[in-house]
N, C-alpha and C positions, 0 to 999 in steps of 0.2 A: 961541365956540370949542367950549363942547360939544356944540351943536347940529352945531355942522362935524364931531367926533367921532363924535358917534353916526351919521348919515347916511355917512360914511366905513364905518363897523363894520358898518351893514346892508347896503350894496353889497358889503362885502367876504363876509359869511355868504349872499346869494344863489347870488354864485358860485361861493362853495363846494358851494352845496348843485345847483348846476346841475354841476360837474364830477363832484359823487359819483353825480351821478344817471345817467351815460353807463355803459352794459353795466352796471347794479346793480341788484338786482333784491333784494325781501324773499323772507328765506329760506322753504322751505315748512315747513308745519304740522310738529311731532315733530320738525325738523333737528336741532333746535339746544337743548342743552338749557343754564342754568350757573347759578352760585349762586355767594355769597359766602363761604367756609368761614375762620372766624377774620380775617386779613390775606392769603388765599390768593384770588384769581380761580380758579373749575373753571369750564371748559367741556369737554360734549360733546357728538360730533358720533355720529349713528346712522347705522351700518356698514350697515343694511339700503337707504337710501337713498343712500351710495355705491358698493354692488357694480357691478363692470363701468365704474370711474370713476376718475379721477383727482382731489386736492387739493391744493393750498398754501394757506398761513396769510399772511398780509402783516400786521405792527401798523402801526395809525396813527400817523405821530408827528404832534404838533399844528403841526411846523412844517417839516417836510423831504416829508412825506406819505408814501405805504403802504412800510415795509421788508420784503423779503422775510426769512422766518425762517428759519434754518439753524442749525447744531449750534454755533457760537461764539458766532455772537447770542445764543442759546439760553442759554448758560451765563456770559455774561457781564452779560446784561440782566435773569436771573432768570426764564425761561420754561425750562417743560417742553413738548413734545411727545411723548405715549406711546401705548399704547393699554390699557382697563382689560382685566380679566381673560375678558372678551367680546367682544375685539376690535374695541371702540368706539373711536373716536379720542380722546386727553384732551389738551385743553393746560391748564394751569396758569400761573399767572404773580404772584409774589412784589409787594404793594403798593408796596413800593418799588423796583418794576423801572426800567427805563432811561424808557420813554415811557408811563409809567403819571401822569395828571393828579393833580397832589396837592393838596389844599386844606386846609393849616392844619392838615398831620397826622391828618386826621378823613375827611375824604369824599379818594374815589379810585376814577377811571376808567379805561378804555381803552381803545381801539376796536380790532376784530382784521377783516379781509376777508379771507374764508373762498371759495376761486376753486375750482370743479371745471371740471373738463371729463372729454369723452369720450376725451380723446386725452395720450399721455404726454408732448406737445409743449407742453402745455395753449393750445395755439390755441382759439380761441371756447369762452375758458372764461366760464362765470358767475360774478359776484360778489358774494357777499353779505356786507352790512356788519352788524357786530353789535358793538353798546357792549355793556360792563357798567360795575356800579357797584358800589362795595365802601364800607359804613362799618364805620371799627376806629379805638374812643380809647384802650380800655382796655391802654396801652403799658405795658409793664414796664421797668424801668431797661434790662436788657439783653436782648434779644432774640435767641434764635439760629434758624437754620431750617438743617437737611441735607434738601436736596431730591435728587434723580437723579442732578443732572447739576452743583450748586451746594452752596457751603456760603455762608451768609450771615450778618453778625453787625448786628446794629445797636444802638448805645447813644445815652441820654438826654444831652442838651448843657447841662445849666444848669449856669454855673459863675458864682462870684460872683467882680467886679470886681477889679484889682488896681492898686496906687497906683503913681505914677511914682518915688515915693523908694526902692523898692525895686529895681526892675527894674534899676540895674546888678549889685548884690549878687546879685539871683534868677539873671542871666544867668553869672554867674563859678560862681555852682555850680554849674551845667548845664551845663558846657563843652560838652557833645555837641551841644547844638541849637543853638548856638551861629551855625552852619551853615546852620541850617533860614531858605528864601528867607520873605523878607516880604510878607506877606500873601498866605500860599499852601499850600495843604495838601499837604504831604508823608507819605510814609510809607514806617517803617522795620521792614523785615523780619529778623525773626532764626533762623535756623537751626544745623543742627551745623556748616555751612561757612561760617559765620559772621554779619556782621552787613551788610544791605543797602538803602539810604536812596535812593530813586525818588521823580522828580514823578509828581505824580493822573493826568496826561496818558501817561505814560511807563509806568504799572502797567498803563493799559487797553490797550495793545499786547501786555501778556502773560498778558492773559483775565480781568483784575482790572475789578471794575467798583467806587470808591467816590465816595463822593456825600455832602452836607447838605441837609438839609431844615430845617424853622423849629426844630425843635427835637431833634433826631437827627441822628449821622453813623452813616452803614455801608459795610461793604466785602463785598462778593461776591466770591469767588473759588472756581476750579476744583478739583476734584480732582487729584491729584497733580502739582501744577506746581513748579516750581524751587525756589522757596521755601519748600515745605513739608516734614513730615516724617513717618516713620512710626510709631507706637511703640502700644504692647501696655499695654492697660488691664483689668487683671480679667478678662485671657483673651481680651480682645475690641479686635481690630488699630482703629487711628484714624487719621483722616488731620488733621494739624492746621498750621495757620499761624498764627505767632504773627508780630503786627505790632502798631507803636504807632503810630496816625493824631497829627502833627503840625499844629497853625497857630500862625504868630508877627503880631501885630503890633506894633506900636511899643510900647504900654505891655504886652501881653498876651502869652502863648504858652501853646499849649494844646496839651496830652499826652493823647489816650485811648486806651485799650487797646483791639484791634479784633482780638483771639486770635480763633479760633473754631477747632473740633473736633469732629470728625464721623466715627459708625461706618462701616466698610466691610465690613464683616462681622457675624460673631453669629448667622451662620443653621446649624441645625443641622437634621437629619433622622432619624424612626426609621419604621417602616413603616407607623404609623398617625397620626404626629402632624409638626409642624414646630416650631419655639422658638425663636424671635428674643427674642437677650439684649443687652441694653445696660446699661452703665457705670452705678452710682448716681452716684457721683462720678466727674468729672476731675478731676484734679489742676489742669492747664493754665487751668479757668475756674475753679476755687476754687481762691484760695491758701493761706487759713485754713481749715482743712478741719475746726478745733476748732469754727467758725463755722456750717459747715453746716449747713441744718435743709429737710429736702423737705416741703413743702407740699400737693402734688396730683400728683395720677399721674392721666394718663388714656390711651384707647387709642382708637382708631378703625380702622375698614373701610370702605374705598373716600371717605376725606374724611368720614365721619360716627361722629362720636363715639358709642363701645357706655356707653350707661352702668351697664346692667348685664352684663358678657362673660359671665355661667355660667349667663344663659339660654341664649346659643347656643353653650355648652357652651366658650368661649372659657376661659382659665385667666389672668388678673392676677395677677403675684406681685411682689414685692420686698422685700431686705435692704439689709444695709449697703451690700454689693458690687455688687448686680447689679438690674434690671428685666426679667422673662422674662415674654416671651408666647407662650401653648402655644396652638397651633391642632392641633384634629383633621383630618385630612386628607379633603375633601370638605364639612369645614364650610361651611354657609351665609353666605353672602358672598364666597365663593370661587369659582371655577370649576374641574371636572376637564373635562379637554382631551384625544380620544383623540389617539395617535399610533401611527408605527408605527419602527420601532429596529432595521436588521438582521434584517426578514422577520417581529418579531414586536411583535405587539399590548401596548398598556401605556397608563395615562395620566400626564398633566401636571398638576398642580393648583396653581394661581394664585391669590394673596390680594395686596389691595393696603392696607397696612397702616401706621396712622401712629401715633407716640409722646408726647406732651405731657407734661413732665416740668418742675414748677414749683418752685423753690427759692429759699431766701434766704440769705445770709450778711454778713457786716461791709463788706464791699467792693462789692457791687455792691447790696447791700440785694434788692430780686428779680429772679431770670432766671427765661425764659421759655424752656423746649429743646426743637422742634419738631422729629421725625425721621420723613423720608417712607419708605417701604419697601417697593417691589414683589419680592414674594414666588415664584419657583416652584421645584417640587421638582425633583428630579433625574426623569430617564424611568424610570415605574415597571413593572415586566413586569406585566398580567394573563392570563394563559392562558386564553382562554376552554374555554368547560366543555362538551361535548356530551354529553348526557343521552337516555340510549336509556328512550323511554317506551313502548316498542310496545306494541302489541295482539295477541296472538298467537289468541286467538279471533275476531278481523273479520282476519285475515290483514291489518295494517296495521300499517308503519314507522311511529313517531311522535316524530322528532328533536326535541329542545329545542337551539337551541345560543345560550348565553348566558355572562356578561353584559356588556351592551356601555350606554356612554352612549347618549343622543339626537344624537351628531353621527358615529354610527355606520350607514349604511345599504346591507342585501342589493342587490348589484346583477346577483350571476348566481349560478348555483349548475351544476356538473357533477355525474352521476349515472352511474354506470359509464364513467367517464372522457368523457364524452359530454357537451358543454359546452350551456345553453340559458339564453336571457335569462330574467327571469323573466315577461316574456308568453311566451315561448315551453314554460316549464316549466308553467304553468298552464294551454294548451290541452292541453298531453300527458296531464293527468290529473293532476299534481303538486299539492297544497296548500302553499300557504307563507304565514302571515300573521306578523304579529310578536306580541306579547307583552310587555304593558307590566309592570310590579313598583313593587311601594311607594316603595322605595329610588329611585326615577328613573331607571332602569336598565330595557333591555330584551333581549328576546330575538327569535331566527326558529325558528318551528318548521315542519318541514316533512313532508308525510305522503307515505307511498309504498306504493302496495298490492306484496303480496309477488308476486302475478302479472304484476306489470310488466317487461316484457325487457330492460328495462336491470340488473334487479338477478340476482346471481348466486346460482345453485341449485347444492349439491353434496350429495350423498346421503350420509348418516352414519351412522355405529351401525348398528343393525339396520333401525330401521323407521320412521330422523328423516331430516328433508332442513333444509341448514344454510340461511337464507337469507340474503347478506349486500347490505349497502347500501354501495355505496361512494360517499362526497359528497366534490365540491370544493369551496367556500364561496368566493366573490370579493366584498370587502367595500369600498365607499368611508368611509374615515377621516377623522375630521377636519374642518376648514376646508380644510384643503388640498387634499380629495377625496385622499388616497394609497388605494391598491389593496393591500388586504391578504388573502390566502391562507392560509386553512387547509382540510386534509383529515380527514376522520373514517371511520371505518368501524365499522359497526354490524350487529350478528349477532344471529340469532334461529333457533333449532333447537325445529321442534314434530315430535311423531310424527303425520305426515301420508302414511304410505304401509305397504301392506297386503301383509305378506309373501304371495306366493303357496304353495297348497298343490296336490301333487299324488292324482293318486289312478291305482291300479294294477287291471288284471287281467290275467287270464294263457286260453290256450287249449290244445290240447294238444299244440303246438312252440312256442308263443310268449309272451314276458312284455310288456304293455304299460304302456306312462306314458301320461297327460295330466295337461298343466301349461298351466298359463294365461301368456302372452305379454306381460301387461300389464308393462312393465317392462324385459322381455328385450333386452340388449344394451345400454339406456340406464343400470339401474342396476347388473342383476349378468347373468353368464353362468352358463350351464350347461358343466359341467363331469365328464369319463369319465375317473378319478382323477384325474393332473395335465393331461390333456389336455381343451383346449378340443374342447365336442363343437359342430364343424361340417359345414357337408355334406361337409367330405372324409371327416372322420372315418367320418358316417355313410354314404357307399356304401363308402367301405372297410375297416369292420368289415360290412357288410351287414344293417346297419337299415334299416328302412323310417321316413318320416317323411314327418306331413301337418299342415298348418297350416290351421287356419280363422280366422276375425275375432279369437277371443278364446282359443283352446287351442292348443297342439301336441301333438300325438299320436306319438307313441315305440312301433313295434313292432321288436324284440328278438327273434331266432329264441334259442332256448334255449342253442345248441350254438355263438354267435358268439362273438366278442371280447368280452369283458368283466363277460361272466356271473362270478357268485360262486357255487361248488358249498358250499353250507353242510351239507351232509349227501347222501354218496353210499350206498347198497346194492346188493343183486342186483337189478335190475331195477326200483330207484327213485332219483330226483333233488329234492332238495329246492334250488332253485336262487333265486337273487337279484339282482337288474341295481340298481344304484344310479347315482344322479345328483349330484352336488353344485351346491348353488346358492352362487355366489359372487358377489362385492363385484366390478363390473368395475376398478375403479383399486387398492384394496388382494392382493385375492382371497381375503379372508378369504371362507369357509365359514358363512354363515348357516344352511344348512336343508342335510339327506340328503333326498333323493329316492327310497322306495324303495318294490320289489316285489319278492314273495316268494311264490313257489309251490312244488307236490310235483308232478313229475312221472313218469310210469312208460315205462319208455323199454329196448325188448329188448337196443340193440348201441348202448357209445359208450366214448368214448375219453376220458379227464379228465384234464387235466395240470395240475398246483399249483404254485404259485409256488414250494413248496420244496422242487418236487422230487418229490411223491409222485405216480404212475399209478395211476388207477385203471380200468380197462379190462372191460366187459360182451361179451364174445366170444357170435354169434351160431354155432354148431358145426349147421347142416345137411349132413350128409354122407349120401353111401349108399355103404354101409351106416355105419346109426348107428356114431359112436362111442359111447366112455363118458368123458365129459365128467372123471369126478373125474380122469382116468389125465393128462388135460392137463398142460404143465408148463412155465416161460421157459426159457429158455438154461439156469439155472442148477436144476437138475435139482429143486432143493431148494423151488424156490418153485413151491409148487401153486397151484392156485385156492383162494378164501376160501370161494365158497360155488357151488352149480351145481344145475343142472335136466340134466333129460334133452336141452335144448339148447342150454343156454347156462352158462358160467362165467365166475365174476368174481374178477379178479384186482389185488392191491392192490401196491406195489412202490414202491422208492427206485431214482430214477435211478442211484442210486451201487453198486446192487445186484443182485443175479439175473444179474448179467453182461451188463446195460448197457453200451451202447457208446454215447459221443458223435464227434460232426466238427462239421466248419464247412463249411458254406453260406453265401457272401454275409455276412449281417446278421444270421443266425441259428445258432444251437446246435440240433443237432439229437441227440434221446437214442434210440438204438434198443435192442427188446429182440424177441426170438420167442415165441409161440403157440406148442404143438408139441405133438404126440400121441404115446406111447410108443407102440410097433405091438406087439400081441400076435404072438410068431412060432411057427407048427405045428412042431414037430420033427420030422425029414425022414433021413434015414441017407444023404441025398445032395445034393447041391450042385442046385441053388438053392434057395433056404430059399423058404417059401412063406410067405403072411401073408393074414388075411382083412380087416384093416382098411385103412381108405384112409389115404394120404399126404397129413393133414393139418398145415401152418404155415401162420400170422398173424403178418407183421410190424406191429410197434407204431411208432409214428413219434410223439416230441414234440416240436414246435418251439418254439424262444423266442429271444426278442430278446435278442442279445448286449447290448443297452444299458441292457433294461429289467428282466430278470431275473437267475436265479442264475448265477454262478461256480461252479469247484469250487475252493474258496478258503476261505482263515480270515478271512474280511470281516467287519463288524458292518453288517448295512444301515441305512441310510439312514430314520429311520423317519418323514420328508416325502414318502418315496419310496412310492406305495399298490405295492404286488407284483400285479404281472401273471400270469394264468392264460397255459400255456403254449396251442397249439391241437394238438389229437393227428387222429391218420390211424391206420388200420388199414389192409396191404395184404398180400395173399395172397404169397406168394413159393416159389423154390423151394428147393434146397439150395442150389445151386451160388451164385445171388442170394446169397443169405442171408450166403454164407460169404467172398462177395466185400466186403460191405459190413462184414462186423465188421472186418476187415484194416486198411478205413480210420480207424479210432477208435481213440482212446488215452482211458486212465483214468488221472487221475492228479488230485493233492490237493496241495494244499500249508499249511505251517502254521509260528507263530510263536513260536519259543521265547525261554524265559523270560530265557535264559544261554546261554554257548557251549558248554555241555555235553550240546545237542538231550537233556534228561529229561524236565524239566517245560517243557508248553507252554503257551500262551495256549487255550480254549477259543473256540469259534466264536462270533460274536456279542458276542463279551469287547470290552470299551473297552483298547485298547491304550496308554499311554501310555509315551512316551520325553522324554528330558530332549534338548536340539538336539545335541549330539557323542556320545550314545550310540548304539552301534548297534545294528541291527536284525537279528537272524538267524533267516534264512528258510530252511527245508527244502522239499525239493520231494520228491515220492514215486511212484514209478510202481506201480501196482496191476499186476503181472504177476506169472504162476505160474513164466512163464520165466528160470533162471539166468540165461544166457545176455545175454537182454536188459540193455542200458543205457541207462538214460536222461542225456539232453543237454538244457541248457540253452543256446540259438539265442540268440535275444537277450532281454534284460531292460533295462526303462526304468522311470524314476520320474518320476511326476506327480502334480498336484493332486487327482486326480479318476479315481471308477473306470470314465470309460467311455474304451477302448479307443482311438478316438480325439483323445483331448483331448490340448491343448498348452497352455501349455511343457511339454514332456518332456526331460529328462537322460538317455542311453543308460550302460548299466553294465557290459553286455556285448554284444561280438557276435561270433558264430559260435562261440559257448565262451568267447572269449578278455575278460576283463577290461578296460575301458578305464579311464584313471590322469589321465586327462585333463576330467574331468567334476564337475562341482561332487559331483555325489554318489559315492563311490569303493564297488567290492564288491571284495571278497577270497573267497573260495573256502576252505570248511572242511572238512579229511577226515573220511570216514566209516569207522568200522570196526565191523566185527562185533559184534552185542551181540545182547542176548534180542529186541530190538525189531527187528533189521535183520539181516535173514538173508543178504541178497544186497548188498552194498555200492552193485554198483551201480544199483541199483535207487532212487538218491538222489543226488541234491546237494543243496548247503548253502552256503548266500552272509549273508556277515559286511557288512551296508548301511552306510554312515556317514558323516557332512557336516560340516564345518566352520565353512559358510557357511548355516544354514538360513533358505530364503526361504519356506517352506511351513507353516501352521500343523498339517496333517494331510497326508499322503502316502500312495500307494498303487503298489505293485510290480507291474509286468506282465508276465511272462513265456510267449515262445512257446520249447516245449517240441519235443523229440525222441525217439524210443526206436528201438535197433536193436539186430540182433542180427547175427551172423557168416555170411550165407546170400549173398543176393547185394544189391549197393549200386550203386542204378541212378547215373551221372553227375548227373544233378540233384537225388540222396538231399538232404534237409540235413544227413543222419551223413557226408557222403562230407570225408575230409580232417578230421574230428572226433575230441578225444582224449578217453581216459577223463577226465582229470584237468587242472585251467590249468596241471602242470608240465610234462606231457608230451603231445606230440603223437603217436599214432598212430592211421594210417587204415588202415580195412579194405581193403588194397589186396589184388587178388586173389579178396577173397573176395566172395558175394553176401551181399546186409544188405536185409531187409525192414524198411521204415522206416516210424512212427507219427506223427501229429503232436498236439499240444494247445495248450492253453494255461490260465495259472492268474494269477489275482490275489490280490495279499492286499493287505490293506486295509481300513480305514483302520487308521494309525499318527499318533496327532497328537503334536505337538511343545508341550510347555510348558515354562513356567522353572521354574528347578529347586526354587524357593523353592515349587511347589505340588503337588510329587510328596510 
């Protein structure tokens, strides 16, 4: 019969090993790695040899054959499935799991088929079969294990005999198990909802797995299942089930506690460290806690016991209360893991860490408390850091941008928003290598010559040009390959550009420039005060202008536009043209451009921006005159200085009997030349004379927009002041006398109060507070009683040129409008030492309620008449002295003047700054 046995047992172990042998295959070299850690099975599988693959796990059982493993199996049978902090696949499996081979509590096996395939179906998958072998004797009374997914307890079964004379007695004091089936292990749960009594068969339906072996019972059971509870030990939350495993039989019954209790927490975090704390004591497995006494403390990474932790800087501590293990963050046997969080860079860092905590007491004599513990932190932000290292003498960008782990890699980079891979950025000229660091940590630096057209140029300061680099960074992260985005922009300002200079000469009509071109229009213009000097400018002041490769050449007639007379006399000019060189995008003024000559010049005409003439009259007559006898309109203004042909004479527009009009665009100032005639005395009618009928009219013209008013203005001191252009033209009387007719002189100014005493002086900064008002005199310069002057219309605006808007109307045809944000009133004038002729004056009381303007300026076109004749289109016609009353020259003739006057500016501030 043994012979029959044996010969049965090898027929049966062939075809087993002829069924394992179909699609099984040994695993390849480095698959597969495992070891036996305490009473723990590790295996692991290397992720580099399943990328792009699929796997399942199947245990052997030794008599149902391969189960697939899944998350219930898993937790009921004592297996882990995870992966360690490298993303290796780990299974674990507790020696007393479900189909774990046990022999006499000592040796213990299990076979695991490890199936990949290419496909998620796992159709023609491979399968390799892999035993391990575990030996563990050295058992402790009570063993506990917290694994992932499992709480496990298992205790020592020797219990000594019990006689049958007691067993009815023993059974009446246990009324409760009373109950418990014969010959069969039960077990009874207790919680806060009370007390719960299940067969073995009946527990493993609700993820319970308990078991005997030759000399051990234990119970596996889940986390948070029905029967357990929750409660708070020393700060640190537990998940615990307390149950008593039951067997009866005939003479026997046997009670052992099968509690077990395990952390779910305890992990804390600070920016550099992690500290998983557990419990010194439970209560729940020590009842006698006078009894207590811990033995050994140990600590492991990744399944392997440190046994020294503060080499790798690891921290071991414990009291009465607690067990804390302090990890630095990135420490060795850990993994940091980049990731990416809502667009920005950060790592993960993972420890897989286990607890061994050995104790004794009265009751169990020693436990043994095993706690597994996969570790990772919350997502930790790191910004990475771009470091401008240029080179500003090799004209080279030199970005650093770091720090990133090793599962960090560049995979494109943009460059003035201009996207290129990096083969694509390395044939452009681009350098980018990485940058390895002590720490395991690296970096990408990238070089960029500053002449590259992707990076932008802007001209700075005086004589720097900014260069700036603008990068896009596109990064893969991770195991996951994520795509993460960051921008930098880096700037580098050298003085790399040579202001130009000019150089001048002059001939004997002309002042010349040359200026060198390098530059012109890209970083600054040229500039004829505020006017950009272009070829309008230049044929329309009548420069000449020649460009070669490298200069432009500026010829300037003496007597154009824009000459500066810095010194006039009798028959000399000391004259000056300047240029400004300006910033083309700011317009700041780097550099004057100037030339300066004397020249001697017999006849010419000089008008100043404020107004003064200065005029070289060329006097060929026959017969001579005698030049000193010359004299203007105004009998009293002689010549300054003269020859036997020529006089020079010096003069205020506003004086010698100056007349102005309007033309078009222009103010024009006229004044006469004129010869006193010596007359023969005669005893009869017609007087005789030996001198000739000599007049010069004077003509200055200027830009209403660009020059003076006759006005109490402050100009504008951004405003350069324009030279007027003068004319000299022979005229006769009758001319002469036609053309003063049309001019008015007249002035206007700002007084201090409504009492026209004291005024504001010309040039003065006017300041009003915003509802104070403004009162304005207007003055007509005439010898004539008779004459009245009228104010036509008057507006208010921003601004003193003539044309500008918004403008506010304040009157018109005399009359007051009430209807205008800004309101005037009309103030009388009466006789005093200052005002000889009333009306020779008005006076307007300005004033706002509403001020939208921070400085204003008054425009008024003017009138003057007197009682002669008043042609229909006069602007005196139907005009009164006064806003009370209306009367018009009817009947009579009115030779009528016209003008106009500005005053301005007036600025408005709060009152808190008067």
């Amino acid at each position: 019969m043994e012979a029959l046995g044996c010969s049965l047992c090898r027929i049966w172990l062939l075809f087993l090993l002829c069924w394992l042998g179909q699609g099984r295959q040994m695993a390849p070299p480095g698959f597969i790695e495992s070891s036996c850690r305490s009473r723990i099975f590790w295996m692991k599988l290397n992720k580099l040899l399943l990328q792009g693959k699929f796997f399942q796990l199947e245990i052997n059982d030794p008599y149902v054959g391969p189960i697939l493993l899944d998350e219930k199996l898993a937790s009921r049978c004592g297996y882990v499935l995870s992966e360690d902090v490298w993303g290796n696949p780990i299974f674990r499996a507790s020696a007393l799991g479900c189909h774990v081979a046990n022999e006499a509590d000592e040796l213990f096996s299990l076979t695991v088929n490890i199936k990949v395939s290419s496909f998620s179906s796992m159709r023609a998958a491979v399968t390799y079969i892999y035993p391990m072998y575990c030996s563990y004797s050295s058992w402790a009374s009570r063993e506990i294990v917290c694994e992932e997914n499992y709480m496990e307890v298992s205790v020592r079964t020797d219990v000594p005999a019990v006689s049958n004379d007691y067993t009815v007695a023993w059974m009446s004091a246990l009324p409760e198990i009373q109950n418990v089936a014969y010959q069969q292990w039960q077990l009874m749960f207790v919680s806060p909802s009370g007390r719960k009594r299940i067969m073995v068969s009946d527990a493993a339906k609700l993820g319970y797995s308990f078991n005997n072996t030759l000399s051990r019972v234990y119970l596996r059971a889940p986390y948070h299942s029905n029967e357990s509870d929750i409660s708070v030990i020393s700060g640190v939350t537990m998940n615990m089930v307390t149950s008593t495993s039951m067997y009866r039989q005939r003479w026997l019954l046997l009670l052992i506690d099968t509690t077990v209790s395990c952390p779910i927490d305890g992990i804390s975090f600070t920016d550099t460290t992690l500290t998983w704390t557990v419990p010194s004591i439970i209560p729940t497995l020590v009842v006698q806690e006078s009894t207590f006494l811990s033995k050994n403390i140990l600590m492991g990474v990744d399944g392997q016991v440190i046994v020294n932790p503060e080499e790798k800087n690891y921290l071991l501590e414990h009291n009465e209360t607690h067990i804390r293990i302090t990890i630095p963050i990135g420490a060795e046997g850990g993994q940091l893991k980049s990731s990416v969080s809502g667009g920005v860079y950060g790592v993960i860092y993972s420890i897989d860490l286990f607890l061994e905590h050995t104790w004794i007491d009265a009751d169990w004599q020693t436990t043994k408390y095993t706690v597994m513990k996969s570790v990772t932190t919350p997502f930790m932000p790191q910004i990475p850091t771009v470091t401008n290292n240029t080179l500003p003498e090799e004209r080279l960008f030199n970005v650093a941008f770091g720090h990133f782990l090793p599962d960090v890699s560049l995979v494109a980079v943009a460059i003035g928003n201009v996207p290129f891979t990096l083969r694509e950025a390395q044939r452009h000229g681009f350098r980018i290598y990485e940058t390895p660091f002590s720490n395991r940590t690296k970096g990408f630096t990238l070089e960029v010559s500053f002449d590259d057209p992707y990076v932008l140029k802007e001209y700075v300061n005086r004589n720097e040009t900014k260069y700036t680099l603008l990068i896009n960074y596109t990064l893969s992260v991770g195991p996951e390959m994520t795509l993460y985005y960051h921008s930098a922009e880096v700037e580098c300002v050298i003085a790399d550009i040579e202001i130009p200079e000019a150089a001048g000469s002059c001939d004997e009509e002309n002042l010349y420039l040359t200026i060198p071109t390098f530059g012109l229009h890209r970083y600054w213009d040229l500039y004829l005060g505020n006017k950009l000097l272009n070829r309008h400018i230049v044929l329309t002041n009548g420069y000449l202008a020649a460009t070669n490769s490298t200069h432009l050449i500026l010829q300037i007639p003496l007597f154009a536009v824009g000459i500066i007379y810095e010194e006039v006399s009798f028959q000399k000019i000391k004259a000056r043209f300047d240029v400004a060189l300006r910033k083309v995008r700011t317009m700041e003024t780097l550099q004057m451009f100037s030339v300066s000559c004397n020249f001697n010049s017999s006849a010419f005409i000089i008008c100043h921006p404020d107004g003064t003439v200065m005029v070289s009259a060329q006097m060929k007559t026959v017969p001579a005159i005698d030049t000193s006898k010359t004299k203007l309109r105004d009998s009293s203004c002689k010549p300054r200085d003269y020859n036997k042909e020529h006089a020079f004479f010096k003069f205020h527009v506003t004086t010698c009997g100056t007349s102005v009009r309007f033309e078009g665009d222009h103010i024009i100032y006229e004044n006469e030349i004129s010869y006193e005639k010596e007359i023969l005395p005669r005893q009869s009618i017609p007087t005789i004379t030996r001198d000739p009928d000599y007049r010069l009219t004077v003509l200055c013209y200027y830009r209403a927009k660009e020059t003076l008013m006759l006005g109490a203005f402050a100009s504008d001191p951004s405003i350069s002041p324009s030279f007027g252009s003068g004319t000299m033209v022979p005229r006769s009387n009758i001319a002469v006398h036609r053309r003063i007719r049309q001019a008015l002189n007249v002035v206007s100014r700002v007084s201090k109060d409504e009492s026209f005493v004291e005024f504001y002086e010309p040039n003065m900064v006017i300041l009003k507070r915003p509802t104070e008002p403004v009162f304005l005199e207007v003055e007509l310069k005439d010898r004539s009683p008779n004459a009245e002057l009228y104010l036509e219309n008057c507006w208010v605006t921003g601004s003193l040129d003539f044309n500008s808007t918004p403008r506010w109307i304040i009157t018109v045809d005399g009359q007051v409008i009430n209807d205008s944000e800004y309101v005037a009133e009309f103030c009388p004038v009466a006789v005093s030492p200052r005002v000889r002729h009333p009306s020779h004056f008005k006076r307007l009381a300005v004033r706002t309620h509403r001020p939208r303007l921070k400085q204003v300026y008054v425009h008024c076109l003017v009138a003057a008449c007197s009682p002669t004749k008043t042609p229909p289109s006069s602007p005196c016609r139907g005009q009164c002295s006064s806003s009370r009353e209306r009367k018009a020259f009817t009947g009579h003739g009115s030779d009528s003047l016209q003008g106009y006057v500005l005053t301005g500016p007036v600025r408005i501030v709060d009152p808190d700054l008067r």
